[in-house]
C-alpha positions as CSV (number, residue, x, y, z in Angstrom):
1,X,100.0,77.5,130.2
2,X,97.9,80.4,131.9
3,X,100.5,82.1,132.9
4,X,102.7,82.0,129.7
5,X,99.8,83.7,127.9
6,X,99.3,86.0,130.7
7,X,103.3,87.1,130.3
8,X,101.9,87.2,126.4
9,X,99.6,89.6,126.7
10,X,101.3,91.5,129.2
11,X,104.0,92.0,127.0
12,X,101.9,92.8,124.2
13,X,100.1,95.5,126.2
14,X,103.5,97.1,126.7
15,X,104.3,97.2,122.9
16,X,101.1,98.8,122.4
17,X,101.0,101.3,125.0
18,X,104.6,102.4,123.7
19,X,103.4,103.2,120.5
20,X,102.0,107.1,120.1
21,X,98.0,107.0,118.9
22,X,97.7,108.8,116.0
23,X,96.0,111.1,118.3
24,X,99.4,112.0,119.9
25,X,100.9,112.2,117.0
26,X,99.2,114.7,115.3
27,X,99.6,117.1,118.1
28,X,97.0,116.3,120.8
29,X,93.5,118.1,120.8
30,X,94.5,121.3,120.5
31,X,96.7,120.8,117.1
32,X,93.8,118.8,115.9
33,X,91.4,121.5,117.1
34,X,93.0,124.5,114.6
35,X,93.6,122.0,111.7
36,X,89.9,121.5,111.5
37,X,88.7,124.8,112.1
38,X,90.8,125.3,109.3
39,X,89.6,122.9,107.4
40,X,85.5,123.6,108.4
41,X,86.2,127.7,106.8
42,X,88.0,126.2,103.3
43,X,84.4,123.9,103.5
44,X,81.8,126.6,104.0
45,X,83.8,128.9,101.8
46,X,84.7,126.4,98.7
47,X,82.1,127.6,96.2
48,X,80.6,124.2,95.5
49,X,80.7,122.7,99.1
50,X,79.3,126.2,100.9
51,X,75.6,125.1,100.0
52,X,75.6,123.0,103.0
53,X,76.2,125.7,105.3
54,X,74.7,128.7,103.3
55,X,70.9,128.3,105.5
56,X,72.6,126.9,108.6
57,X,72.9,128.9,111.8
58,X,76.0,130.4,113.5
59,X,75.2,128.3,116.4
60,X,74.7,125.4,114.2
61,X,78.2,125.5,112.4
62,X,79.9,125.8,115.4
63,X,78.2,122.6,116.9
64,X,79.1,120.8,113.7
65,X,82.9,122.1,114.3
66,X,83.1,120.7,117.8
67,X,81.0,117.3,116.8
68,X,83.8,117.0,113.9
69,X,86.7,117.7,116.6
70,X,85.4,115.4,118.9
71,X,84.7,113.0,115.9
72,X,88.2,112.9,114.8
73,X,89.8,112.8,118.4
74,X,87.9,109.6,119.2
75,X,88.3,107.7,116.3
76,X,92.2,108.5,116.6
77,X,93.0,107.9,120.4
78,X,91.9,110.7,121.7
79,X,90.2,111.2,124.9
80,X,87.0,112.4,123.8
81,X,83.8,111.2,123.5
82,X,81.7,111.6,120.2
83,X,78.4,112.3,120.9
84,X,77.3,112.7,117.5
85,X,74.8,110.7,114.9
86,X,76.7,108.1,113.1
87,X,78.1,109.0,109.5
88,X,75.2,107.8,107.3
89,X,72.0,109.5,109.6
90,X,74.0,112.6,109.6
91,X,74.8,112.7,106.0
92,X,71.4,111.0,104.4
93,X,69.8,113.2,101.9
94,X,72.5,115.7,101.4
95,X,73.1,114.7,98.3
96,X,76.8,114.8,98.5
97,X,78.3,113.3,95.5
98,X,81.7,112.1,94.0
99,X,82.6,115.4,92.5
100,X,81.7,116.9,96.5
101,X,83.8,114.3,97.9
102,X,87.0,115.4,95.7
103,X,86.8,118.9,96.9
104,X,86.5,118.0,100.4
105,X,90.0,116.0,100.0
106,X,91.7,118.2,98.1
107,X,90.9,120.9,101.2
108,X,91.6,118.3,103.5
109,X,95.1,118.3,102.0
110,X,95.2,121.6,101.9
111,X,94.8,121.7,106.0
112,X,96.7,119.2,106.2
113,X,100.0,120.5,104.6
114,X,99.2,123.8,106.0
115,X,99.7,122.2,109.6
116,X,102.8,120.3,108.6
117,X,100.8,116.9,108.8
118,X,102.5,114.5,106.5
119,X,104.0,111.2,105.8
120,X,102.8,108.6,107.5
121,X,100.4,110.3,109.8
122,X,98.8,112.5,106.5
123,X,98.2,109.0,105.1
124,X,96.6,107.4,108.3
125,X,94.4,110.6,108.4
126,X,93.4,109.9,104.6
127,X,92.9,106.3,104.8
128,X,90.4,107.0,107.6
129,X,88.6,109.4,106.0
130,X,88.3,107.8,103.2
131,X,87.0,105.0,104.8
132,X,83.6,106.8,105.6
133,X,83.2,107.9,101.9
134,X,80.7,105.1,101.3
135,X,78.5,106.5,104.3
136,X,78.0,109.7,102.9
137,X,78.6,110.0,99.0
138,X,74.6,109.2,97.5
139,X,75.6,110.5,94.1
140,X,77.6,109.6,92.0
């Protein structure tokens, strides 16, 4: 018995480990790298989203663009370590609300098409995003 469930999982390690993370098939780091400094300038520059960056420093932005990059690389089989606060500390009283959270996929979209990212992977990327809506969207 031990050693049918041993072949089991064995086996089922090698499916696995042939199928690409999404991290690989987005492009690797650096692919993911450029599609969200993309997506950080349409942010700071959408006029309705750039209040939370109009008071924040150069230094400051650019930390929040590599926490994001490392964010996203984690959390899709990436290498990388996320260092960062969790979703809900580093969002709590910004007041984002629903109307916030529409922009910021609609420019998502935006960097995502403009990087060729679509189909199944532009929908993984979605879905997980979407899934931290609850964690930072206080207003509806």
């Amino acid at each position: 018995m031990k050693k049918i469930l041993l072949l089991l999982l064995l086996v089922s390690s090698l499916a696995l480990a042939d199928k690409p993370t999404l991290y690989q098939r987005l492009g690797g780091y650096d692919k993911i790298a450029s599609l969200l400094t993309d997506f950080h300038v349409r942010l700071k520059n959408d006029p309705q989203l750039g209040r939370f960056w109009k008071y924040r420093s150069i230094d400051g932005k650019e930390r929040e663009l590599q926490l994001l990059i490392d964010f996203v690389c984690a959390h899709t089989g990436g290498p990388m370590h996320y260092a960062g606060r969790d979703m809900p500390t580093s969002h709590i009283g910004m007041m984002i609300s629903e109307s916030d959270w529409k922009i910021f996929i609609r420019l998502l979209k935006e960097s995502l098409k403009k990087y060729d990212i679509k189909g199944e992977e532009s929908k993984e990327v979605l879905a997980f995003i979407n899934s931290l809506k609850s964690s930072m969207v206080e207003v509806k």
